[in-house]
C-alpha positions as CSV (number, residue, x, y, z in Angstrom):
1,X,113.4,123.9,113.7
2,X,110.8,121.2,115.1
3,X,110.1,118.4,112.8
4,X,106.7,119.0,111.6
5,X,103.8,115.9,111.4
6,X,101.4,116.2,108.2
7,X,98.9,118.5,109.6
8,X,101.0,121.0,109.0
9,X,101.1,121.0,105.4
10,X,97.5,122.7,105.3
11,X,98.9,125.4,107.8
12,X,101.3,126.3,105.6
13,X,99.5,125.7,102.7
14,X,96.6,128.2,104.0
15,X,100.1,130.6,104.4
16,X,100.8,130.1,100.8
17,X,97.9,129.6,98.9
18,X,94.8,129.9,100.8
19,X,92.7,130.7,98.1
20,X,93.6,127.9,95.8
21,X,90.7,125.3,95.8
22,X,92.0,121.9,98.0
23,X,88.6,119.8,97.6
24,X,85.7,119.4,95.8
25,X,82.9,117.3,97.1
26,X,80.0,117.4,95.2
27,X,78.7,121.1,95.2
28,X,80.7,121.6,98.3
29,X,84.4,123.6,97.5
30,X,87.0,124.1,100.3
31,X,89.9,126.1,99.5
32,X,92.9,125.6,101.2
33,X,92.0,128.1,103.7
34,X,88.8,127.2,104.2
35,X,90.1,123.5,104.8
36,X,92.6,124.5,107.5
37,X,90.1,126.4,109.4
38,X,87.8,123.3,109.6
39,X,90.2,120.9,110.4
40,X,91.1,123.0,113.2
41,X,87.8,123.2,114.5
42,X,87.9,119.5,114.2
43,X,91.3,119.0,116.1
44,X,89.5,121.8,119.0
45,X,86.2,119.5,118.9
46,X,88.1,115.9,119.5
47,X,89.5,117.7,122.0
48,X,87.0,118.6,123.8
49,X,85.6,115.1,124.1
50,X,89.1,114.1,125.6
51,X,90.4,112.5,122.4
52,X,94.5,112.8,123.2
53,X,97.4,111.8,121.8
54,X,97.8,108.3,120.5
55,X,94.1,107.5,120.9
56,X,92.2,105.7,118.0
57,X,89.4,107.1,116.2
58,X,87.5,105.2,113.3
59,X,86.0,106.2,110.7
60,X,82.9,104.4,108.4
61,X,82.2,106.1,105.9
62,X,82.2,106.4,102.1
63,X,84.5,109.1,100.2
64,X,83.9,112.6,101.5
65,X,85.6,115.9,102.3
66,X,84.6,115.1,106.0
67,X,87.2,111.9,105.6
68,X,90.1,114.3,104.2
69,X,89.5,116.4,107.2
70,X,89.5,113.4,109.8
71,X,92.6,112.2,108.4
72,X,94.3,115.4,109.1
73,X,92.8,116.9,112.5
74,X,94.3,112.8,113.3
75,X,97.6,113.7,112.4
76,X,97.5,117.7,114.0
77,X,96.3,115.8,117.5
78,X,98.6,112.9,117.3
79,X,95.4,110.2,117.0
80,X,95.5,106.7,115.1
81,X,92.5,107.3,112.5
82,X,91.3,103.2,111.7
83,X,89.7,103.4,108.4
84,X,87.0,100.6,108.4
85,X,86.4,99.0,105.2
86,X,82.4,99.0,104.7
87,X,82.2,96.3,102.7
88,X,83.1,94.0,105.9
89,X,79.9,92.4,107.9
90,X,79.6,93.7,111.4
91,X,81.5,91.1,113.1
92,X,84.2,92.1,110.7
93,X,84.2,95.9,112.1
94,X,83.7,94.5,115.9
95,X,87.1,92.5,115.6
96,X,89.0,95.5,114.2
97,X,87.8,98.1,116.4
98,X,88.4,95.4,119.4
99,X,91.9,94.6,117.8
100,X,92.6,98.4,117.8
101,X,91.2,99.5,121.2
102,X,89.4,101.9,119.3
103,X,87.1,104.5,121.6
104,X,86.0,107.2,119.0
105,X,83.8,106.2,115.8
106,X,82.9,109.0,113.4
107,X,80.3,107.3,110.7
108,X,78.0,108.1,108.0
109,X,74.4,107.6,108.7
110,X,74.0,104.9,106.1
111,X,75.6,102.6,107.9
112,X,73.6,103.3,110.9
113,X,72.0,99.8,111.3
114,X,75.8,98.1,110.7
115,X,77.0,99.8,113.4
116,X,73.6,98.6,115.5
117,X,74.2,95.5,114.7
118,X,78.1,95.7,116.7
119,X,76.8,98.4,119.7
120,X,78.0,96.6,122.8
121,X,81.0,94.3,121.2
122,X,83.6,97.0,120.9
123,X,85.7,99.5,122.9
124,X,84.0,102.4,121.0
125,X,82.5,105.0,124.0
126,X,82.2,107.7,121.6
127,X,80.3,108.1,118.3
128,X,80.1,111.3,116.0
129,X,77.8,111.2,113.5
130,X,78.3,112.7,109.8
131,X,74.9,114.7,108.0
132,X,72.8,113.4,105.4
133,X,72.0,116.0,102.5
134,X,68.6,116.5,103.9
135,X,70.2,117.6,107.8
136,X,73.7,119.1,106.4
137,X,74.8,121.8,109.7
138,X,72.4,119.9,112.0
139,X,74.2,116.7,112.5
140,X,76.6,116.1,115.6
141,X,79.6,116.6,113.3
142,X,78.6,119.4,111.9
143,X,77.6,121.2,115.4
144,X,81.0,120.3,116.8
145,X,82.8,122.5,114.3
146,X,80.6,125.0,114.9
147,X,81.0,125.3,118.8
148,X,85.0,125.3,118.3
149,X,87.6,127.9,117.8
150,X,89.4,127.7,114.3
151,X,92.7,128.8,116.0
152,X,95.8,126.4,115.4
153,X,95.2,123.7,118.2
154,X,97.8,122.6,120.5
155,X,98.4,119.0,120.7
156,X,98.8,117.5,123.7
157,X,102.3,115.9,123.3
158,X,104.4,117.2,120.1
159,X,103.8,115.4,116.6
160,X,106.3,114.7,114.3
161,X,107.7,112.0,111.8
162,X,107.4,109.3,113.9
163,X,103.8,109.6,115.2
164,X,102.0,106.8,114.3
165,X,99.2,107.6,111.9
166,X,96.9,105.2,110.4
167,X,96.4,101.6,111.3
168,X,95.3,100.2,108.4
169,X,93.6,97.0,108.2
170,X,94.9,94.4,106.1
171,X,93.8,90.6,106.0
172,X,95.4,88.1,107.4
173,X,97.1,84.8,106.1
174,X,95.6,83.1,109.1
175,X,92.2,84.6,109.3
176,X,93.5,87.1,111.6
177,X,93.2,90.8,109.7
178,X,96.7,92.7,110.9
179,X,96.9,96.1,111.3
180,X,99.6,97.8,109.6
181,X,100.6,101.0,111.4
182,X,102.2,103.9,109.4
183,X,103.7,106.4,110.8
184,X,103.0,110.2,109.7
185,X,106.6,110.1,108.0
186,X,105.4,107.4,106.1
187,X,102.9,109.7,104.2
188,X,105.7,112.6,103.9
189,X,107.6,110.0,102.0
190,X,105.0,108.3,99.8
191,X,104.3,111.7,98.6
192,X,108.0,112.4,97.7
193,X,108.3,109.6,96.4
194,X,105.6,110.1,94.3
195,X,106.2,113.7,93.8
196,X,109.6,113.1,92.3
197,X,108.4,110.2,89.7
198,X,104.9,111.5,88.5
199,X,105.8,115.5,88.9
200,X,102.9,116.8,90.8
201,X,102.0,120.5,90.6
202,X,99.5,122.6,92.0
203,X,97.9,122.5,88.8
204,X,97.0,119.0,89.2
205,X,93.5,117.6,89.7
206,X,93.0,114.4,91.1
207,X,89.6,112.4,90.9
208,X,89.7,110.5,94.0
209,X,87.7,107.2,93.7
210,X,89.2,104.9,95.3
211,X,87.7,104.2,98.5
212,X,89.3,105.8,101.6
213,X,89.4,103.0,103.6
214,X,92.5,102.0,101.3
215,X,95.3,103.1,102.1
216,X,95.4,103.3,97.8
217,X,92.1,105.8,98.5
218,X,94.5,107.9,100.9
219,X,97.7,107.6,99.4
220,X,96.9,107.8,95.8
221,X,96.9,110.7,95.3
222,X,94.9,112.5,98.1
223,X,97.6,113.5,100.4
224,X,100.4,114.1,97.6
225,X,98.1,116.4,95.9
226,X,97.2,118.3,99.2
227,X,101.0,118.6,100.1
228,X,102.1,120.5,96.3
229,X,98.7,122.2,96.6
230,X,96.9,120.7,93.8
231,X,93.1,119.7,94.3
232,X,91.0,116.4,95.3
233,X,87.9,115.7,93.4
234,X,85.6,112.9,95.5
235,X,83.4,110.7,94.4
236,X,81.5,109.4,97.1
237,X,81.5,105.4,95.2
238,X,82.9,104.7,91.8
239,X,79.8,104.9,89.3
240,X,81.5,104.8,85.7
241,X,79.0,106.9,84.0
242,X,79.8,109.7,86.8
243,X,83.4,109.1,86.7
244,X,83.4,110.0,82.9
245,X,81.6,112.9,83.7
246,X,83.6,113.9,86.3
247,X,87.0,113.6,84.0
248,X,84.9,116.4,81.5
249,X,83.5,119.1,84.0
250,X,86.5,118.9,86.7
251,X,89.0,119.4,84.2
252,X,91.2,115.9,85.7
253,X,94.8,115.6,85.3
254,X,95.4,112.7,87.2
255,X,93.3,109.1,87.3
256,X,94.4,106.1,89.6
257,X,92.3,103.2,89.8
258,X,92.3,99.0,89.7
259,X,91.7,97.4,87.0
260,X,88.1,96.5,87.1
261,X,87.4,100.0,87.1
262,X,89.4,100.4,83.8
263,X,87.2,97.6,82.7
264,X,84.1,99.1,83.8
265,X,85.0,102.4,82.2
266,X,86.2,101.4,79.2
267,X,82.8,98.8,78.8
268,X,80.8,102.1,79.5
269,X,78.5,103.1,76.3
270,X,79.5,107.0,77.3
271,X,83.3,105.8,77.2
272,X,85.0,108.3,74.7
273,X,89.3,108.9,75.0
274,X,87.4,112.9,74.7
275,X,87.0,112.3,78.4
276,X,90.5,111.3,79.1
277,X,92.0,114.6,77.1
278,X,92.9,117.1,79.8
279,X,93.9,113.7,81.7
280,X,98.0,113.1,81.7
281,X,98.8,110.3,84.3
282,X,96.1,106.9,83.9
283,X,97.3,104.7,86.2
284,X,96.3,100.9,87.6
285,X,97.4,99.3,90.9
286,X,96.3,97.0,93.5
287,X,96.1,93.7,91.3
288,X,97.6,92.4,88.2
289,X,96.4,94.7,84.9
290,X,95.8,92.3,82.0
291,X,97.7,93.1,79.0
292,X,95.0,93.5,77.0
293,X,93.3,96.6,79.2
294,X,96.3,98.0,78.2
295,X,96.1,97.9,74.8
296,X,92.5,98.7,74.6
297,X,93.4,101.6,76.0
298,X,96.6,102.1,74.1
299,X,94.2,101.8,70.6
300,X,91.6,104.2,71.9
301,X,94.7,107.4,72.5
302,X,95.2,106.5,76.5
303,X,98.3,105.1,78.2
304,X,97.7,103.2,80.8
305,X,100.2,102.6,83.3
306,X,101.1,100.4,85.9
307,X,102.1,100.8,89.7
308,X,102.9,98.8,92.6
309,X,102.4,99.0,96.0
310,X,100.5,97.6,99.7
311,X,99.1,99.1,102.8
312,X,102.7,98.5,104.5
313,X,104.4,101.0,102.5
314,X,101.8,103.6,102.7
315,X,101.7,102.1,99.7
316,X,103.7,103.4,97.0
317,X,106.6,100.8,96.3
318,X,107.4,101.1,92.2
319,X,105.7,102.4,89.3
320,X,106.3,102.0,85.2
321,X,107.6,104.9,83.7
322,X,104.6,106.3,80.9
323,X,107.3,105.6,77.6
324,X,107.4,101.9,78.7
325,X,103.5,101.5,79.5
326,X,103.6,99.8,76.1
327,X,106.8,98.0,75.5
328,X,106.9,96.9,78.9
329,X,103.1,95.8,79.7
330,X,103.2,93.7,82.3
331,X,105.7,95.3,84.8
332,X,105.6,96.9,87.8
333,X,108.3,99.2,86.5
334,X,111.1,100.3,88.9
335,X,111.6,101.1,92.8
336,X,110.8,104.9,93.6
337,X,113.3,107.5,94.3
338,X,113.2,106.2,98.1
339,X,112.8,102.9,97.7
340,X,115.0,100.1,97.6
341,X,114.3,96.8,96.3
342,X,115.6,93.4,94.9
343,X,114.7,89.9,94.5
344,X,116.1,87.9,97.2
345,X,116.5,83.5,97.6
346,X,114.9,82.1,100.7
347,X,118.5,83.1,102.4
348,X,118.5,86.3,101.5
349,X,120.9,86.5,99.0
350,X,120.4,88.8,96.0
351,X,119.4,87.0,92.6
352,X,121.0,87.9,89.3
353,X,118.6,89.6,86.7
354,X,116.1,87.7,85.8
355,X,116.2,85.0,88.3
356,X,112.7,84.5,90.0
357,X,113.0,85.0,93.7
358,X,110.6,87.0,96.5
359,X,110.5,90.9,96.2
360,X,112.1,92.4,99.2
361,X,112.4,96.3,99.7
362,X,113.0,98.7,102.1
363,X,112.3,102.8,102.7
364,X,111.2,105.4,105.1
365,X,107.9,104.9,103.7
366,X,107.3,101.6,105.4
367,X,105.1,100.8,108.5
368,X,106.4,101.0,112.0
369,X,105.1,97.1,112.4
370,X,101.7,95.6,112.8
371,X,99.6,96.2,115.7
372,X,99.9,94.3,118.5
373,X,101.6,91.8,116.4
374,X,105.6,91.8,117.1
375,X,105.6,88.1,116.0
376,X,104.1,89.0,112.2
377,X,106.3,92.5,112.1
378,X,109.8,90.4,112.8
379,X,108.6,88.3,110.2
380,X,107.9,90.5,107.5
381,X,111.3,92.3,108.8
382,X,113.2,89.6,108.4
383,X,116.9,90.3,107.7
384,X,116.4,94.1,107.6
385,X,114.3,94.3,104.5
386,X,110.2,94.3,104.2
387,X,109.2,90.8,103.0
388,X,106.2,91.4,100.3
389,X,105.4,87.6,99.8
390,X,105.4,88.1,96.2
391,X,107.5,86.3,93.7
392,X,109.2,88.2,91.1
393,X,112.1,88.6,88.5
394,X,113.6,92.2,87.7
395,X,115.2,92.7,84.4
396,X,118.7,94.5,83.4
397,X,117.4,97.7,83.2
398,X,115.8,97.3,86.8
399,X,112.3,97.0,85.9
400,X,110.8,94.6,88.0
401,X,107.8,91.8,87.2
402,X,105.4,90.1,89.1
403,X,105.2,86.5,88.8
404,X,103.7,84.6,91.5
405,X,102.2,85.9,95.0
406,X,104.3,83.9,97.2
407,X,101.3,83.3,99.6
408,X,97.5,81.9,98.7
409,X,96.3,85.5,98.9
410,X,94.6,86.1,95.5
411,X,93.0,89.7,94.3
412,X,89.2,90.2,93.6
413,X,88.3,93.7,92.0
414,X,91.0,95.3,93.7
415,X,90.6,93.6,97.2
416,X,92.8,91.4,99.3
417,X,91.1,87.7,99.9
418,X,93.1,85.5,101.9
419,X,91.5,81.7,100.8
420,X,91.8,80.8,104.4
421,X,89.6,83.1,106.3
422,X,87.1,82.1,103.8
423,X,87.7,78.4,104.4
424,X,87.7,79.2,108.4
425,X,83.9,80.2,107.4
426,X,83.4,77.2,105.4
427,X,84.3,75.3,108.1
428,X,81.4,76.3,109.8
429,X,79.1,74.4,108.0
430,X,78.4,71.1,109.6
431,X,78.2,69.2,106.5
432,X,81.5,70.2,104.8
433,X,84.6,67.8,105.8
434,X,87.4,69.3,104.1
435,X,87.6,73.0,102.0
436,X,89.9,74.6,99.9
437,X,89.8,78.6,98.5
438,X,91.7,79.6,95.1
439,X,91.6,82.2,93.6
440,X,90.7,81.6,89.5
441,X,90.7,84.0,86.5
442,X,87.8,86.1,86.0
443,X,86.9,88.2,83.7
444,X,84.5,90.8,85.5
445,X,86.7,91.1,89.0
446,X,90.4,89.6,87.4
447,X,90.4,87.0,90.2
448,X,87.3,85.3,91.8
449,X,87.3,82.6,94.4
450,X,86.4,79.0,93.7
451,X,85.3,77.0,96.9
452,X,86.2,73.4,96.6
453,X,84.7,70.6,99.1
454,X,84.4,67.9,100.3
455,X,81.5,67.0,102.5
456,X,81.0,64.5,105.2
457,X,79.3,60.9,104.5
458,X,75.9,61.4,104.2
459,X,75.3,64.9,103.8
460,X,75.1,67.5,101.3
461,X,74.6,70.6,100.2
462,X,73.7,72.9,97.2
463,X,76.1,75.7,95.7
464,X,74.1,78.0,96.4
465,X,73.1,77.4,100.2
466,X,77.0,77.4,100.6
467,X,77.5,80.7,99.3
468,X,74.2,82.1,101.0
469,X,75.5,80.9,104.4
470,X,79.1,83.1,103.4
471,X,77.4,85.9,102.3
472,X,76.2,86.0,106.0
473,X,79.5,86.1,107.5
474,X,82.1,87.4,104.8
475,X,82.1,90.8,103.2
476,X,80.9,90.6,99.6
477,X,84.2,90.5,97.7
478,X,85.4,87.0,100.1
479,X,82.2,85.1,99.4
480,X,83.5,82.4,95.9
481,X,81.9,83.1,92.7
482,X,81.8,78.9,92.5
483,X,82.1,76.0,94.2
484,X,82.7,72.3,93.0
485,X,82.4,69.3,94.8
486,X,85.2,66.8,95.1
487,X,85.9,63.0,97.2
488,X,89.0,64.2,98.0
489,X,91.6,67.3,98.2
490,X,95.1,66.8,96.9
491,X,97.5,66.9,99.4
492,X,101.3,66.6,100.0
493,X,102.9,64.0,102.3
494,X,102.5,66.3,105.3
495,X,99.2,66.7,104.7
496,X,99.2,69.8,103.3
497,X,96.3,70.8,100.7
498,X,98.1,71.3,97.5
499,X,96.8,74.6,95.7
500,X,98.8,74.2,92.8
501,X,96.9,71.6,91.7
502,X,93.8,72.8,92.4
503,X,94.5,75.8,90.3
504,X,96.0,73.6,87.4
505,X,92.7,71.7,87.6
506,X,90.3,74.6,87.5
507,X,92.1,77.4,86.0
């Protein structure tokens, strides 16, 4: 038997339970038939404007069923879907659609005058609109369908395993975003993984609300649920007054999220654990969850669990087990059913429990490499295992913790900020000498940035003018929350700013 890519899982989920309801989206319901059938018609349309094999499409858009389907006529044809974050400023999008060669964009009409604003700086030749409410079956997208046959298409060359996916955007330590490209496997094996430990059925309701331009929006839980046959709920953006009211009339079983949106639900006047009752998996990821979230949550009848995981593993790398969400607050739990991991010294060697050393795993849910980046992928490959920069200590049982993130990178409201693209920005300004990015505590977002600077003799500027000329050239989430003015940075004898001690300082 030919191996078989992830398209095929609504082919044969159509064979097996066509009639079971796959997505909702608003008032819209697809069932699993209904699903198939438009994907198809999707796959038959990209063909028709000469999308083939290996060719990247983008997509800008918030949550919608119109995403799920991209994602999957992508993996039937044997195309690299780019997810582009929205948040990013349209110099942003430009370099990763550049960076990606991409010549397909498929995009909501609310971000018509973002993609204006980057017309003529990319590769994109081609550009599919998606429908407002107001023009829903008139819009390019919609049309498309319409004109194609809802026959199984045939790709081009055969799709298995191995065909690369996604490239997912992830920022770089440099400035330089990398994209992380994962194969179709990739996705087969986060959702076995994931499968195995949380024990998915097609019973299962998911309330999708993270955005799919993570791989977090993609691979937790969308695609697991649509492989056992369970269903996706979308919200378009998280709102926590429509997310509790979502948990009530959708009847949710399942709830992944970051942090701050635990916060914000839990801070909501309509908050009630009444919302949460037909809810049996609550689970955080994608920055650290304070211990006291959890035990808000733990006092109002709701265990709230922790995960692990990045855009390089597609991204599901360990979770806590639900019995420990308590006694073990604060760790990431253990490596999945097809994950290994351990903590490693800067030679590789394997540390003893609870020695402090970098988390280093390995899996068939891993990327192929980055993008055009053989340089970054043989470093992060280093000695056979996936380096994930972050510091950690696992404990007898195997349970591993989080210490330190080896690297500057710090987390804001669930989203990567790498301190020196932000300085690269800072830079800019004519006045500023010398800059520094850390990430401090905060209570809102768990991690904000701080700008510190030093400006040149003679010149100065106010906070505020500083963070209104970021906000110009950084997506929301990068721009500092603060700045201070300094004479001087502390560095090392190399030269080297030394962010420990700025963090010590203004922690």
């Amino acid at each position: 038997m030919q191996a078989q890519g992830i398209g095929y899982w609504l082919t044969k989920r159509e064979f097996l339970s066509g009639d079971r309801e796959a997505l909702v989206d608003g008032e819209r319901r697809l069932t699993y038939k209904d699903l198939n059938r438009r994907v198809n018609r999707l796959t038959r349309h990209f063909q028709t404007m000469g999308l083939k094999h290996g060719d990247r499409c983008a997509m800008l858009a918030y949550n919608c069923l119109e995403y799920v389907e991209t994602i999957f006529a992508a993996a039937k044809l044997g195309l690299m879907l780019v997810p582009l974050n929205w948040r990013l400023s349209p110099s942003e999008l430009a370099f990763n659609l550049s960076d990606s060669e991409t010549g397909t964009l498929i995009f909501d009409p609310e971000f018509a005058e973002t993609v204006e604003a980057f017309k003529g700086q990319t590769p994109v030749k081609r550009m599919l609109a998606l429908g407002t409410k107001e023009n829903k079956g008139a819009d390019p997208y919609e049309l498309g369908l319409a004109q194609s046959s809802d026959d199984e298409p045939i790709p081009d060359e055969p799709v298995g395993p191995d065909t690369p996916h996604i490239i997912m955007y992830t920022a770089g330590t440099t400035g330089r975003p990398k994209g992380a490209v994962l194969s179709q496997g990739a996705s087969f094996w986060n959702a076995i993984n994931l499968e195995l430990d949380m024990q998915f059925n097609p019973n299962d309701r998911d309330l999708a609300i993270l955005p799919m331009f993570h791989i977090g929006g993609i691979g937790l839980f969308t695609l697991p649920m649509l492989h056992v046959g369970g269903t996706v709920v979308i919200q378009h953006t998280f709102d926590p007054a429509e997310t509790l009211q979502l948990l009530r009339s959708e009847n949710i079983t399942l709830l992944f999220g970051v942090p701050a949106i635990f916060l914000f639900l839990i801070q909501h006047p309509d908050f009630s654990s009444e919302a949460f009752e037909n809810v049996r998996l609550v689970m955080s990821g994608g920055a650290p969850l304070p211990l006291n979230l959890v035990k808000q949550y733990h006092n109002a009848g709701i265990v709230l669990q922790q995960g692990f995981g990045m855009s390089e593993a597609a991204p599901s790398i360990a979770t806590l087990r639900t019995d420990l969400a308590i006694k073990k607050a604060g760790s990431i739990g253990r490596a999945l059913f097809h994950v290994e991991a351990k903590i490693v010294d800067e030679d590789m060697r394997e540390l003893p429990s609870g020695e402090v050393g970098e988390l280093v795993i390995r899996g068939p849910n891993l990327m192929h490499g980055y993008w055009k980046r053989p340089d970054a992928t043989e470093e992060a490959f280093a000695g056979g295992w996936f380096h994930t920069g972050d510091l950690a200590r696992m404990d007898e049982e195997g349970d591993i913790y989080i210490v330190e993130r080896k690297k500057d990178m710090f987390i804001s409201g669930g989203e990567n900020v790498y301190p020196a693209e932000v300085e690269n920005a800072l830079f800019e300004l004519l006045e500023v000498a010398e800059a520094a990015v850390i990430g401090v505590k905060d209570e809102k977002w768990g991690e904000a940035g701080k700008a510190i600077v030093v400006f040149k003799p003679g010149k100065k500027l106010t906070d505020e003018q500083i963070l209104t000329f970021l906000r110009g050239r950084l997506a929301k989430y990068k721009v500092p929350k603060s700045v201070a003015v300094v004479d001087q940075l502390p560095r090392n004898a190399a030269g080297k700013v030394l962010k420990n001690t700025l963090r010590e300082k203004y922690s």
